[in-house]
C-alpha positions in Angstrom: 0.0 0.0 0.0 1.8 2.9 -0.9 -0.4 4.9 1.2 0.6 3.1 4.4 2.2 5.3 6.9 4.4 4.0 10.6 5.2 5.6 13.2 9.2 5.8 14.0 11.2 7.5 16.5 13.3 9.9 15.0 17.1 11.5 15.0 17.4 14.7 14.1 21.3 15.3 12.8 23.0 18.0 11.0 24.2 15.7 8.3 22.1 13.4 5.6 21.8 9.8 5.7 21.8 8.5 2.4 20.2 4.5 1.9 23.1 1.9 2.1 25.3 4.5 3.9 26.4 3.8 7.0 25.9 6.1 10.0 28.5 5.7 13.1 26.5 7.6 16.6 27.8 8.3 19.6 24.6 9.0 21.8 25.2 11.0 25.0 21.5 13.3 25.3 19.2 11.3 27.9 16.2 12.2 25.4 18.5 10.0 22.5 19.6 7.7 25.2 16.0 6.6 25.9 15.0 6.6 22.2 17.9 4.1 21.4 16.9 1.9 24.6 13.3 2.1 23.1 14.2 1.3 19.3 16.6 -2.0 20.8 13.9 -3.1 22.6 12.3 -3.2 19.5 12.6 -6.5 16.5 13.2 -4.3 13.7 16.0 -2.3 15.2 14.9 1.1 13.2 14.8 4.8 13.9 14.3 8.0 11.0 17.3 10.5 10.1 16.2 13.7 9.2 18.4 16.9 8.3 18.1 19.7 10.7 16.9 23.0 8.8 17.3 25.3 11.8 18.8 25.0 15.5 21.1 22.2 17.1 21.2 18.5 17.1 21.1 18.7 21.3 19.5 20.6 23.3 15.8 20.4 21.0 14.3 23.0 19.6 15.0 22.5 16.5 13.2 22.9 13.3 13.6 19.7 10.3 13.5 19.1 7.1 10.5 16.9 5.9 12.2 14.0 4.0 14.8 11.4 5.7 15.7 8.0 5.3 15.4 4.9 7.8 18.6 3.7 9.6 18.9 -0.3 10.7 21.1 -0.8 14.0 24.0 -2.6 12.5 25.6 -3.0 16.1 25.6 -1.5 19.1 27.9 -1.0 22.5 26.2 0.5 25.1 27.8 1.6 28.6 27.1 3.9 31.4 25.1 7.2 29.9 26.5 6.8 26.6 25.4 4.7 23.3 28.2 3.7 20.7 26.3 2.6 17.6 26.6 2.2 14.0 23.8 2.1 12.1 23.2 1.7 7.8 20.4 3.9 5.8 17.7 1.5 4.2 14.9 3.5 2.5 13.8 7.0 2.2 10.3 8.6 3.9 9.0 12.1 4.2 6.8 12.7 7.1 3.5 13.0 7.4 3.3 14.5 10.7 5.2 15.3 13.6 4.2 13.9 17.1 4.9 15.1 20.5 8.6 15.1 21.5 8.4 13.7 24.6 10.3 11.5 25.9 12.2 11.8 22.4 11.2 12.8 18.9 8.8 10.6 16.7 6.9 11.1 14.0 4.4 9.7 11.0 6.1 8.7 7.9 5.1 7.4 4.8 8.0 5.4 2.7 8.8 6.6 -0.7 9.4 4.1 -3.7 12.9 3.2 -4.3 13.9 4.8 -7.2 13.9 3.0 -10.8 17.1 2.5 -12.6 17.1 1.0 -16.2 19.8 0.8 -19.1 20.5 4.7 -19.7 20.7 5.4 -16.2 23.2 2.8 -16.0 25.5 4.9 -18.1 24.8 7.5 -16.3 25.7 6.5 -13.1 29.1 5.2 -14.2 29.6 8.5 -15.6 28.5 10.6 -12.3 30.8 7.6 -10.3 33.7 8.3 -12.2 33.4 12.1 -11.6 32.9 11.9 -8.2 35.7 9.3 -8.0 38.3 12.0 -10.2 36.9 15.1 -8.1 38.0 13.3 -4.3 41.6 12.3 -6.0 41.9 15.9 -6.4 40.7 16.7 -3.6 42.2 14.0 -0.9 46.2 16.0 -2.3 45.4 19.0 -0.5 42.7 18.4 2.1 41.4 15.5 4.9 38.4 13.8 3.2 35.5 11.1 5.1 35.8 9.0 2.0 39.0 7.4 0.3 38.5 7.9 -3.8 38.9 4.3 -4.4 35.8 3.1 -2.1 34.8 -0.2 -2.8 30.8 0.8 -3.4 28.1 -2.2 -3.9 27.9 -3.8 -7.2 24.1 -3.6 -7.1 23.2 -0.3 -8.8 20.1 0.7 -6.5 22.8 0.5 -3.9 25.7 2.5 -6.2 23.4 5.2 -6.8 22.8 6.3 -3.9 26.4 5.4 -2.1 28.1 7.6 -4.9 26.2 10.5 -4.0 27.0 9.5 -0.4 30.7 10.1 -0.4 30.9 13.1 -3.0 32.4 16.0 -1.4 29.3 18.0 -1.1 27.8 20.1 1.7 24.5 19.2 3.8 21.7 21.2 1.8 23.4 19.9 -1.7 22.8 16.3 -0.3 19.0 16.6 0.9 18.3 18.0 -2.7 19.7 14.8 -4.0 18.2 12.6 -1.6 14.6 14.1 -2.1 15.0 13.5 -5.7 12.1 11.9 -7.8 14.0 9.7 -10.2 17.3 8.6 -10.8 18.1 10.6 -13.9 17.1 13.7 -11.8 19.7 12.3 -8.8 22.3 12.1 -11.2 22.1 15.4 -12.9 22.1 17.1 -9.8 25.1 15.0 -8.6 27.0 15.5 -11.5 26.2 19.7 -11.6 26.8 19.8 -7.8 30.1 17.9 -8.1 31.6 19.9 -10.9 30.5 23.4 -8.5 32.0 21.8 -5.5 35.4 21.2 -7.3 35.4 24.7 -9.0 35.1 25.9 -5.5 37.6 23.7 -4.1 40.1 24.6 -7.1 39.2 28.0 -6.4 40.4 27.8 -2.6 43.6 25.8 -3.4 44.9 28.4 -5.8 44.1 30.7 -3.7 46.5 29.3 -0.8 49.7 29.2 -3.9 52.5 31.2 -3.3 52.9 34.0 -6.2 
């Protein structure tokens, strides 16, 4: 039913979760805390990712973006007032309403179809992977970068698509516009146009910090 709608207890970061990315946490906040100890009581291990539009991932009060994606508890190590986790994105969901905060966020969501990916898109993504792949080689001589340019991705391509916009070298707002896209060919444009800005940018800086 692509109607249905569940309810899951929710993470509000300053950083997207992209599906098959994985997403290390160290949980400290007592409302997070309890959230976690709620979600591992639970079978299906799952809590939501949303971006923060406004404010700061502790303290609440902040205001979030509409569209996230579902992250599995992977494993877990839990000690004394703190959670150590790692978690992986599954599938994207944009919510359908917010519920009360207490004891920890939650909300309704509705999951949104995995996006479709035939023999030109394909092509495309190789393309976009290859660019993204060229742009972090540049990138990893001059600065520290999350993601080594020669990442082993998945071989399957629903996977690929959305792990090569994962580790390009783009900000948090650039990544929530690809991760609410409606198709694939839309993702990768706006991957490929966002990459070839970011490394403008980044060539800009670097020739910036030559010597004359």
């Amino acid at each position: 039913m692509p109607d249905a709608t569940r309810e899951l207890a929710m993470f509000p970061l300053g950083s997207v979760l992209f599906p098959g990315m994985p997403l290390p946490l160290r949980v400290f906040e007592p409302r997070y805390v309890a959230m976690l100890s709620s979600v591992l009581a639970d079978t299906e291990r799952e809590f939501g990712v949303v971006l923060i539009e406004r404010g700061w991932e502790v303290g609440g009060g902040d205001v979030r973006f509409g569209v996230g994606t579902v992250a599995h508890i992977a494993s877990v190590d839990i000690s004394e007032g703190l959670i150590v986790l790692l978690a992986t994105g599954t599938e994207r969901f944009e919510v359908v309403r917010w519920l009360q905060d207490d004891p920890f966020p939650r909300a309704e969501v509705r999951v949104l179809d995995a996006l479709e990916i035939d023999a030109p898109t394909l092509s495309a993504l190789d393309t976009a992977e290859a660019l993204v792949r060229a742009t972090l080689r540049r990138a990893s001589e001059f600065v520290e970068l999350p993601w080594s340019p020669d990442i082993e991705l998945s071989p399957e391509p629903a996977k690929r698509l959305w792990q090569v916009a994962g580790i390009a070298p783009l900000g948090a707002l650039d990544q929530f516009t690809l991760l609410r896209s409606q198709t694939a060919t839309e993702l990768l444009a706006t991957l490929v146009e966002e990459t070839q800005a970011a490394e403008l940018h980044l060539t800009a800086d670097w020739g910036d910090d030559q010597p004359d």
